[in-house]
C-alpha positions in Angstrom: -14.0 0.3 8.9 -10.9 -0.6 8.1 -8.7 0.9 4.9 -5.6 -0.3 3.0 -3.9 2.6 1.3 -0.8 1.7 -1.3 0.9 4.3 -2.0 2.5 4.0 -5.6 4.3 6.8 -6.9 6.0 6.7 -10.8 9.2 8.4 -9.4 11.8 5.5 -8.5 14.9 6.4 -9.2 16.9 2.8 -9.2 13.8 0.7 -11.0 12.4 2.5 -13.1 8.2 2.1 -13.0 8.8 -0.5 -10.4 5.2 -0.5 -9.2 4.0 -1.8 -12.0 7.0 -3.6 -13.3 6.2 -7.3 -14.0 7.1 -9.7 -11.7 6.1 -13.3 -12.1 3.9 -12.4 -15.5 1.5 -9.7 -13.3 2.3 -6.1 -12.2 3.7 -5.6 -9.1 0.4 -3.8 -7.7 -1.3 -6.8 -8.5 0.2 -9.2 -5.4 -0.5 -6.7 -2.9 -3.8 -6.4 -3.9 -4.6 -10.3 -4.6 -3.2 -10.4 -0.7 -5.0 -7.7 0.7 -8.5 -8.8 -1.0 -7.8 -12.7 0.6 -7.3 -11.5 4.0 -10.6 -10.5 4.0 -10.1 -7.2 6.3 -10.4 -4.3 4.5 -13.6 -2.6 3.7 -11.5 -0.5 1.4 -8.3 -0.9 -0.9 -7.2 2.3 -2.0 -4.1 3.2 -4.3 -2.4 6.9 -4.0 -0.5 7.9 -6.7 0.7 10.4 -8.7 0.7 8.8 -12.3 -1.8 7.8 -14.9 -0.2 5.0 -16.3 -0.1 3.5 -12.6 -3.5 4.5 -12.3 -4.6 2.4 -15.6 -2.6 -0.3 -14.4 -4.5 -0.1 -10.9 -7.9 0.1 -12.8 -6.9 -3.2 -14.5 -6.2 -5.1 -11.8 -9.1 -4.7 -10.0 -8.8 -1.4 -8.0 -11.6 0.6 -7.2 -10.3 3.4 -5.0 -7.8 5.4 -7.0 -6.5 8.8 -5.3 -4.0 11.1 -7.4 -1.8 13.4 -5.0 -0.1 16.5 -5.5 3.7 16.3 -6.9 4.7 17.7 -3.6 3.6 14.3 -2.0 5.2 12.1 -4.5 9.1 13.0 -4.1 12.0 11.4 -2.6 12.0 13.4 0.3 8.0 13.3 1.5 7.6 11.1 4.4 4.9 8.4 4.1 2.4 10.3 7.2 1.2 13.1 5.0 0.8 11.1 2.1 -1.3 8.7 4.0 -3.5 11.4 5.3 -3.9 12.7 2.1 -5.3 9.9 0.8 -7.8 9.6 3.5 -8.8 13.5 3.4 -10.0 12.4 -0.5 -11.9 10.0 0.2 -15.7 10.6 -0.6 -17.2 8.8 2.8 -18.8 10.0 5.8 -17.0 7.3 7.8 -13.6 7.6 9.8 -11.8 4.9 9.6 -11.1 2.6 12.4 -7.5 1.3 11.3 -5.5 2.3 8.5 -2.9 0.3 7.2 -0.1 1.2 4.8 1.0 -1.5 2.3 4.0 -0.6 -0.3 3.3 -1.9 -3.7 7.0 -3.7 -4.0 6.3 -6.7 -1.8 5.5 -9.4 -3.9 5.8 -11.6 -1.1 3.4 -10.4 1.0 0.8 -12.9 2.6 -3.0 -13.0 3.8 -2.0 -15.0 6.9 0.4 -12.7 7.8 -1.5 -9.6 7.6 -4.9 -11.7 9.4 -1.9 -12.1 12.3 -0.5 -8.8 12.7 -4.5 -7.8 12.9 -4.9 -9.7 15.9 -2.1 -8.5 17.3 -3.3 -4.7 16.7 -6.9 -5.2 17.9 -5.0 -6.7 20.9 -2.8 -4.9 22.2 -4.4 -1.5 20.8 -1.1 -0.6 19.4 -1.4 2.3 17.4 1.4 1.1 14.6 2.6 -2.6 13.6 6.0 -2.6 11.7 6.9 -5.6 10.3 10.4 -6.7 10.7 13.1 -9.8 10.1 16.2 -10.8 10.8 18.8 -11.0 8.3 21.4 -13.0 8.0 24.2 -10.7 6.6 24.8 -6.8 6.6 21.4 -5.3 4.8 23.8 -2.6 2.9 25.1 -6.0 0.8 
């Protein structure tokens, strides 16, 4: 089995609601998911959050799996690992799954084809994480 866990917390501090901001007339959850559903790969698609109103918002845009973690897991300091297991240690499933993969919900530009290769690349190599990475053209801090 293999899961898809976004985790989408209320709490940004420079954008405010930015997971579910609108971004080309849909909420920002709602490209990830579109994405993640066309790659075809993931047996689940599960959202992590602490918030209601991005819970609603999930709900709407098709999401089935909806987790709510404790405020100690939704601050500026948590790293993304516990949160992660969380989610999975929630889950009502007898099943462990056999790859987990964590999507952020800001990533509008996020593409099936991309993900179906990084898969390949996974189940090949048996890596046990894939981070995706480019090359920019200036300093990131501008």
């Amino acid at each position: 089995m293999n899961f898809a866990i976004i985790p989408a917390r209320i709490g940004s501090k420079r954008i405010r609601n930015k997971n579910i901001k609108i971004f080309n007339s849909k909420p920002m959850l709602f490209w990830v998911y579109r994405e993640l559903k066309k790659s075809k790969i993931f047996d689940k698609i599960i959202v992590t959050t602490d918030s209601k109103k991005i819970s609603k918002v999930a709900k709407r845009i098709g999401f089935k799996n909806i987790i709510y973690r404790p405020k100690k897991l939704a601050n500026d300091y948590c790293p993304i690992k516990p949160v992660i297991r969380n989610a999975i240690s929630q889950l009502k499933i007898n099943e462990i799954p056999d790859n987990v993969c964590c999507v952020f919900p800001c990533n509008p530009f996020l593409l099936s084809q991309d993900l179906k290769k990084t898969f390949k690349i996974l189940k090949k190599n048996t890596n046990e994480f894939i981070y995706p990475v480019v090359k920019y053209s200036h300093p990131i801090q501008r």
